[in-house]
N, C-alpha and C positions, 0 to 999 in steps of 0.2 A: 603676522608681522614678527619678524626677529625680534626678540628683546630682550638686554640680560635684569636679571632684578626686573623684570615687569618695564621697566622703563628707558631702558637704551635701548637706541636704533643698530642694527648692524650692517656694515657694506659690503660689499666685496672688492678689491682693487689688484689691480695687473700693475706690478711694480715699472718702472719708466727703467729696466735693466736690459738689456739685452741678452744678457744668459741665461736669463730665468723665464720662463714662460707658463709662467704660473700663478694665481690667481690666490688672495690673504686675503680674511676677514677684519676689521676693524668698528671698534668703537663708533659712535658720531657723537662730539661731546653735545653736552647741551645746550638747545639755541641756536645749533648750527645748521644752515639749513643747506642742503648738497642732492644735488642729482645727479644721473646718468651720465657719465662721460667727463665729469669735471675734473680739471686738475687737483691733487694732493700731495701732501707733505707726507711720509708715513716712518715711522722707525723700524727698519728691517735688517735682522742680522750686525745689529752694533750700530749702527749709522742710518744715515736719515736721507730718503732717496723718495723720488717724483714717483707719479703712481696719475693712473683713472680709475674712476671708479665706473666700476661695469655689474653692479648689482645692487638692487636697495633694499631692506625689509628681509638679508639672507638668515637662514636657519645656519645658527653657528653650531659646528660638530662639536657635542656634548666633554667637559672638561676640560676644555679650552680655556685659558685664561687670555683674555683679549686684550689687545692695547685700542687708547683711543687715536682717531685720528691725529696728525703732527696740526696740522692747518691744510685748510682750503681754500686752492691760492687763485681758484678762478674758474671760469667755466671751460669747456674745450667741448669735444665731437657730440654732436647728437648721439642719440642709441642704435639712429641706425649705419653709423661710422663704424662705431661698434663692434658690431655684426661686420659691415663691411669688411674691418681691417681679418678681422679672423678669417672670411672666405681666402681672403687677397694672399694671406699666409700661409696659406693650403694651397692658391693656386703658382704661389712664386716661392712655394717650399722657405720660408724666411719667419720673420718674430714681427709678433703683433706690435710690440715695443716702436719698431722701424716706419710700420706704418700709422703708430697712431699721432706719431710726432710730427708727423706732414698734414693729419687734421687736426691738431692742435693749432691754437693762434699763436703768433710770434711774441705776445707780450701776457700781460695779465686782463684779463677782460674780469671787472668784478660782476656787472651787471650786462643784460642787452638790452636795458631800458633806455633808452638813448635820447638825450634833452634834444634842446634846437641847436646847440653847439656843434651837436656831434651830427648834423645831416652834414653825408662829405657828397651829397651830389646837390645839382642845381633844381630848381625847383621847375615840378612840369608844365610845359607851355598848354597852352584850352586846348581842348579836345577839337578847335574847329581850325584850328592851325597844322594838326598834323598830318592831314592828307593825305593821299598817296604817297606810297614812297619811293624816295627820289630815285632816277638813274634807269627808269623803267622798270622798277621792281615788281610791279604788278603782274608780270607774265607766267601766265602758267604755271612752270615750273617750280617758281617759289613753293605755292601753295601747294603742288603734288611735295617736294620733298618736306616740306613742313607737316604735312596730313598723314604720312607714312609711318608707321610704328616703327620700322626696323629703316630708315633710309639711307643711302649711299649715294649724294649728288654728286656727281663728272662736272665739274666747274671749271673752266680753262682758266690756264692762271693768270691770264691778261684785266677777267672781271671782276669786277667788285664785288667783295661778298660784305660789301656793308648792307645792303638793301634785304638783304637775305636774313643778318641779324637781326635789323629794327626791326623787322616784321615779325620775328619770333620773341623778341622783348614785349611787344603790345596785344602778344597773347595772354590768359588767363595763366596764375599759376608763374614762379621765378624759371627764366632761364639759365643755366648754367652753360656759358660758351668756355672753349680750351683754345689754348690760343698757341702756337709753337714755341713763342718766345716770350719773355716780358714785355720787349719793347711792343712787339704786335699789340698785346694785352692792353696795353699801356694807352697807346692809338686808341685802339677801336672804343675803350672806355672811356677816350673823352669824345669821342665823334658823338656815343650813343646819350652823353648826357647834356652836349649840346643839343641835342636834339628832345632834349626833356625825360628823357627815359631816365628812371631812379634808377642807379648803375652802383657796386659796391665793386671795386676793381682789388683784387687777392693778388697781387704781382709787383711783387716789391723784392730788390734783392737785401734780404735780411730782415733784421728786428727792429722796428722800430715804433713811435706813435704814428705815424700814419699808416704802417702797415696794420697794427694793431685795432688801429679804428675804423678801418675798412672791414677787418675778419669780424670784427662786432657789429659793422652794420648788415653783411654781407645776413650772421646769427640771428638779427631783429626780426627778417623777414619781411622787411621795409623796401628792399630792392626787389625792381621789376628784373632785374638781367643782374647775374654775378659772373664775371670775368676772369681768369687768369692764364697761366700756363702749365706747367706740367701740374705743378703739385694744386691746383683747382681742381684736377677729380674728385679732392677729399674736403673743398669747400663747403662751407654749410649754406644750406638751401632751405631752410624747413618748409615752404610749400611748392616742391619741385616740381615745374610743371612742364619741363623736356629738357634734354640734352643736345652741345652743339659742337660737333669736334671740328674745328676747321685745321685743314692739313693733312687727316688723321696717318697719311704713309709717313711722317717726318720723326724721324729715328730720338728725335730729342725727348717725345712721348715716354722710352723706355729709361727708366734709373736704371744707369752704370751700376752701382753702389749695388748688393745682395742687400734685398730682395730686390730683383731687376723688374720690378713691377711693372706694366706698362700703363700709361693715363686712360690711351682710347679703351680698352680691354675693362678697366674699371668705369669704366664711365657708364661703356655698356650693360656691366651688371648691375649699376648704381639704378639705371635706369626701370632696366628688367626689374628688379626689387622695389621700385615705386610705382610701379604697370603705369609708364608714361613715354615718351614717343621720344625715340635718339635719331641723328641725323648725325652721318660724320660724311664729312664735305673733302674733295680734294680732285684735285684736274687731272690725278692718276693713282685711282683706289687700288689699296694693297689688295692680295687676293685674298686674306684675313679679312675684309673690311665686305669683297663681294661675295663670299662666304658663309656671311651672318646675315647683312640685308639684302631690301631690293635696288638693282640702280638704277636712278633716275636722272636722267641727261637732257641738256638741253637742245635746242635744235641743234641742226650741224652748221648753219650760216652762222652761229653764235660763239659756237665751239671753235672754228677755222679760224673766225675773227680775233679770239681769244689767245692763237698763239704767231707767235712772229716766223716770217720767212725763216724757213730753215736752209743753210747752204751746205752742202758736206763735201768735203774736199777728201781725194781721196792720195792719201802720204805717198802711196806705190809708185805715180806717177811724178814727184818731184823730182826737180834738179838738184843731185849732189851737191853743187855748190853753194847751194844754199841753206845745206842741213835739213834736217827730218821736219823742223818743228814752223819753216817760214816759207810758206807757200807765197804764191804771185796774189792768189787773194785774199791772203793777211796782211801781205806787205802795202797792197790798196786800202787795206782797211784803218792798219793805224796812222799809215799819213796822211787819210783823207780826214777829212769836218767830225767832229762828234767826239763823244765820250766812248772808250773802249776799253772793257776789260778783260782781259785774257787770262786763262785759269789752266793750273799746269800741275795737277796733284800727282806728286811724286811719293810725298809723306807715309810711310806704311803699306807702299803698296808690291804687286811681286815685281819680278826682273820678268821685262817684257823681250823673247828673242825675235828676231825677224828673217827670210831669207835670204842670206850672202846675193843671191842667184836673179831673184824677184820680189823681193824686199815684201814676198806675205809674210803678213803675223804666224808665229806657231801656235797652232790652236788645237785641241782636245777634238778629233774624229768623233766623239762620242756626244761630247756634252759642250761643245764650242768656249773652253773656258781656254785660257793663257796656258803652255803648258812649261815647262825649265827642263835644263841638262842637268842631270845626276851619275854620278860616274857609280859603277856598280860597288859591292860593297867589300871587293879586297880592292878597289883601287883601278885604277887604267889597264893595269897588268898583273897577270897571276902571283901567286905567292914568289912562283920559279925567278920569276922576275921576264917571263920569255916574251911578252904580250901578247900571246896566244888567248890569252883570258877575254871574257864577256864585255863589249865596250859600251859606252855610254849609252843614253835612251834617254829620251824624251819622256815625261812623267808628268802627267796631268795630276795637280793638288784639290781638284774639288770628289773626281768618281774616282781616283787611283789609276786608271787607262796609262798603259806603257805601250811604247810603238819604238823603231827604231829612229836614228836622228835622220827624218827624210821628209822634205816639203813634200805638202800636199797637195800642194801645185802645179810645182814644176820638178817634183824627184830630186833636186840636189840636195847635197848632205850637209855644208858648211851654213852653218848661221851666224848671227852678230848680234852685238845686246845693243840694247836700246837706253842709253841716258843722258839723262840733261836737267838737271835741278832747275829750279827757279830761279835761285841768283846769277845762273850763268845764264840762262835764257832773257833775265833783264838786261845783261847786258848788249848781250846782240840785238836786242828786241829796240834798246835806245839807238844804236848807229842804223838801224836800218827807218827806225821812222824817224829819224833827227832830232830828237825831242826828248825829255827825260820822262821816266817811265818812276811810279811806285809803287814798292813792294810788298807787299801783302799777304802775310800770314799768319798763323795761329798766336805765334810766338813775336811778330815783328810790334813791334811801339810804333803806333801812325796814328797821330792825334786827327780828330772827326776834322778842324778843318780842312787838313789835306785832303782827307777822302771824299770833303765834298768839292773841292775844285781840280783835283788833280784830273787831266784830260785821259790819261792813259795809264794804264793800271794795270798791274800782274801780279798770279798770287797762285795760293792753293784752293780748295774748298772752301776758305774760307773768306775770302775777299768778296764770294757771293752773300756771305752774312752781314757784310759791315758797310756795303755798297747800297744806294737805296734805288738808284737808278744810275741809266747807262743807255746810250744811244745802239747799243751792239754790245756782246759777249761773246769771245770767242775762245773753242775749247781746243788745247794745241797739240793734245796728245791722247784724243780720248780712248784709247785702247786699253789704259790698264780701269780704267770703269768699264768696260764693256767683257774685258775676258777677266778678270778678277774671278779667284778659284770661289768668293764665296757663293753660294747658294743663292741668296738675295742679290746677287751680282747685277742683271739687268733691270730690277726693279730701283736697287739704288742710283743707277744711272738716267733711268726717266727719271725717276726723282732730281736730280742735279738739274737735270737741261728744263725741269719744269720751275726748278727755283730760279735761273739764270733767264728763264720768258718772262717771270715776273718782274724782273729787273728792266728789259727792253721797252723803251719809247717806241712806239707806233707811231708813224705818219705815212703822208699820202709821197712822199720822196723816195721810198723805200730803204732807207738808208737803217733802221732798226730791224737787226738781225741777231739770228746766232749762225758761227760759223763753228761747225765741229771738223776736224782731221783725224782721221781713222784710215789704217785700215782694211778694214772691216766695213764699205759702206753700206752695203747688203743687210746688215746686224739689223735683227728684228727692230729694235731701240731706235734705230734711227730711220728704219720706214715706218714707226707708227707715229714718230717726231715730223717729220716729214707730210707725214699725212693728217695730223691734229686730230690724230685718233687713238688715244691709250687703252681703248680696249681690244687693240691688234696684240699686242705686249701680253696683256691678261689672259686671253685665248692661249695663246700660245705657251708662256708662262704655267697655266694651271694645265696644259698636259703634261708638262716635265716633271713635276713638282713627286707627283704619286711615282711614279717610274726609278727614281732618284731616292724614294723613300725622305723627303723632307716637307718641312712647314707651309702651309698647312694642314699638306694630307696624312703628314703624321706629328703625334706631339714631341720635342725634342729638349734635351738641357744636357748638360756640359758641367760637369765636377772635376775641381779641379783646387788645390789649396795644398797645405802642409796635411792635411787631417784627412786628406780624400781616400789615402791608401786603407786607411781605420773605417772610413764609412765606406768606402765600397765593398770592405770585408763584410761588413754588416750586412748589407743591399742585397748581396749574393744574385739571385738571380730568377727576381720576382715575374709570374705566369706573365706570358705578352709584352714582357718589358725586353728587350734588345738591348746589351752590353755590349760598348766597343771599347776596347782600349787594352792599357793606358798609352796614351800616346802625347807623348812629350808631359809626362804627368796629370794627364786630362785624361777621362773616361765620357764619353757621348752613351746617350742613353734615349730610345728611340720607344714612344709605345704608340697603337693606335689612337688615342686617346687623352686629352687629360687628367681626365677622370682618374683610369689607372695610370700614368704615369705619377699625379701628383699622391694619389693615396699611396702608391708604391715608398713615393720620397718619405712621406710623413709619417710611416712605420718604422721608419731606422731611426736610430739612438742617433744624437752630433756628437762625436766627440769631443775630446778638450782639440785645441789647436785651430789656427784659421783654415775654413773651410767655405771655399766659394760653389753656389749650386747655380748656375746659372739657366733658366727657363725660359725657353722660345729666344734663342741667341739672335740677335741681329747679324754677326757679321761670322759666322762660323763658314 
């Protein structure tokens, strides 16, 4: 045991700094009593600054004179968060600091001994009341994906994966569900404590006493099931008895913010490191997700069931006078019964051209992405000024592919660009169905009760977040999700049309639908939409992927800041690691591997200056 004079304890503590990643010895005055992971007060460098403590009983290096600890303001991460957060720092190249503040509780927890005041769930109903569980739960498949150490359930997104949860809460050992959003979180942990299950629900926006007295009970080990959303991977669990990622392709998993950690990806090593059995659920598994586990699907009468009539209208074939974006059977759609919302994402995305001639998309010969006109790089015409010079070309932004400006359809050379925002689309969108339409997006102000009586809706991406249902969802312009240069391009697009299924009411009328306009109706996306089979997408998908040199089949991250030019100097150009750049101040950096890609990162010095590393980019 550490001790100075025979009788002090010594600790060790990871100061709560983010430039420092590094590890100080400390005193523990006496009487004090401190473990593993707890939050500290400590005097460092003049000033008094948070800290964990990540070692007890350490051997302090000889002529040291120690300070004691400042105070010990509370508990925070198990040991083996601990650990956790240090892999997690190696594998998203970033500071333990980042991630230990996401397993830390949002308040002061002094104890987890927790009176009867502090039970925040209801108490369980007799063991002869809970039954089977409801909704048909009992079928097969539950039990295979629950039974599976590594499992990957194909769930359409039409079914209920409540049944799926309680079943895995009234197992031995706490479950830890992920949930995409708070509000999800929010739901399913009061469904599962009506239902008697001891629930500790981690998904609260901010600090506060009830968030605090959730992460404490969450600590006690009192709950059967703990709940949240992204930042519940770093929940505490102490006797973890499997993992449950519902969603797991939903981009909200990965923190923006450096380190761009991702939840599923911890989840599964959270798992792996307690040798207990993960399950991430979704109605269209990343190919990350069929990569790791096994898939386990349900029948196919379940699965078809699961997702709504698909209609696809094809643009090429419209009347002029009507514009690109109001087909004959949109124009039925929003004047006819029901709730309709139509989604028009313009925000961020590229200039989509089309043919003068045949009104095809221009698309990538090579990699079927969107491609733009770029004029060469002295201009339209030579220096001479004679235009003799090199003329424009067509430039695909995902593989680099240049061609000259000539459909592939039908050989003409003239194209036209394709725009229409959302605000001008509501407005045509109101005179043609008679009725006022609202607007919906990232940035728009629309209080909940409009959104929940408004009959007809338009938006971006995002009005499918804020919508909870919808008789129909129709998409008016899907082409820039479908040729989008990124890489993950088709996989975020099932992802969309699988989040807009879950929005659709089923009935025997047939009037609950999605109507998509492309096009492109041919696009893989929308025959495996079509066919209520996402694993048409995936097959196909994971042939390109190796071909293209991208994620999965190889490891990827993107530097890029004020300080990147200093740390790629450093970086140089380590064995099997692939340097591309800099391009637009960004360097892409490609290895077989994570392994070596992330030791490669963790050998270079950071410099001073903001420096973002970005690992396994979603939208590159």
């Amino acid at each position: 045991m550490g001790a100075v004079d025979g009788e002090q304890r010594v600790v060790r503590v990871l100061p709560d700094v983010v430039g420092i990643d590094k590890e100080f010895d400390y005193l523990v005055p006496e009487g004090v009593d401190v473990h593993i992971g707890d939050v500290v007060r400590i005097q460092l460098g003049g000033r008094r600054v948070g800290g964990w403590v990540t070692g007890l009983d350490v051997e302090p290096a000889a002529g040291v004179a120690l300070r004691p600890l400042a105070r010990v303001s509370g508990r925070g991460p198990a040991p083996e968060l601990i650990e956790l957060a240090g892999w997690a720092a190696w594998r998203w190249a970033g500071r333990r600091a980042h991630l230990l503040r996401t397993a830390s509780p949002p308040g002061v927890v002094r104890s987890l001994r927790l009176g009867p005041d502090d039970a925040v769930v209801t108490a369980p109903r007799p063991e002869a009341e809970h039954g089977a569980p409801p909704d048909g739960s009992g079928a097969g498949w539950i039990d295979e994906a629950l039974s599976s150490a590594h499992g990957v359930l194909r769930l359409p997104p039409g079914a209920d994966r409540y049944p799926l949860v309680l079943e895995a809460g009234r197992r031995p050992g706490i479950t830890l569900v992920l949930c995409p959003s708070v509000a999800d979180a929010q739901v399913l942990g009061r469904r599962l404590r009506r239902d008697g299950v001891r629930t500790a629900i981690v998904a609260h926006d901010g600090p506060g006493a009830a968030a605090t007295g959730e992460w404490a009970h969450a600590a006690s080990g009192r709950a059967q099931v703990v709940v949240g959303a992204r930042a519940a991977a770093w929940a505490p669990a102490p006797d973890l008895g499997r993992v449950v990622v519902l969603d797991e392709h939903d981009e909200v998993y990965q923190q923006e913010q450096t380190p761009t950690w991702h939840a599923r990806d911890v989840a599964v090593e959270r798992a792996g490191r307690a040798s207990v059995p993960c399950l991430l659920v979704s109605p269209c598994p990343s190919l990350e997700a069929l990569a790791w586990g096994d898939l386990v699907t349900v029948d196919r009468g379940t699965e078809r069931a699961g997702w709504p009539r698909t209609e696809v209208v094809d643009q090429r074939d419209l009347d002029p006078g009507l514009g690109p974006l109001f087909s004959p059977a949109l124009v039925e759609l929003v004047r006819g019964e029901g709730r309709v919302v139509c989604v028009l994402n313009r925000t961020g995305r590229a200039r989509l051209l089309a043919c003068a001639a045949c009104s095809t998309l221009a698309r990538c010969e090579v990699c079927d992405a969107a491609v733009s006109l770029e004029e060469p790089a002295g201009g339209p015409e030579d220096e001479a000024g004679s235009g003799s010079g090199p003329g424009p070309e067509l430039v695909c932004g995902r593989c680099g592919t240049r061609r000259p400006v000539v459909c592939l359809h039908c050989h003409a050379s003239r194209f036209k660009n394709l725009r229409l925002g959302v605000s001008r689309a509501r407005e045509e969108l109101e005179v043609l169905a008679g009725r006022a339409v609202v607007e919906v997006t990232a940035a728009a102000e629309v209080d909940d009760a409009t959104l929940a009586e408004a009959p007809l809706l338009i938006g971006t991406e995002a009005v499918l977040h804020r919508v909870a249902r919808a008789d129909s969802v129709a998409f008016l312009d899907f082409d820039q999700e479908l040729l989008s240069t990124r890489y993950r391009a088709s996989e975020q697009a099932m992802a969309m049309l699988a989040r807009a299924a879950r929005l659709v009411r089923r009935g025997a009328d047939g009037r609950g639908r999605l109507l998509v306009q492309t096009r492109t109706p041919d696009h893989q996306v929308l025959v495996a939409t079509r066919a209520a089979d996402p694993g048409r997408l995936a097959e196909t998908e994971r042939a390109l992927r190796p071909v293209f040199n991208m994620p999965p089949a190889v490891a990827m991250a993107i530097v890029s800041g004020q300080a990147a030019p200093d740390f790629m100097a450093g970086f140089g150009h380590p064995d099997r690691v692939r340097v591309e750049g800099p391009v637009d101040g960004a360097w892409r950096l490609r290895a077989p591997d994570h392994e070596i890609l992330c030791d490669a990162l963790a050998a270079v010095s950071r410099p001073a200056g903001r420096l973002r590393i970005e690992v396994d980019p979603l939208r590159a």
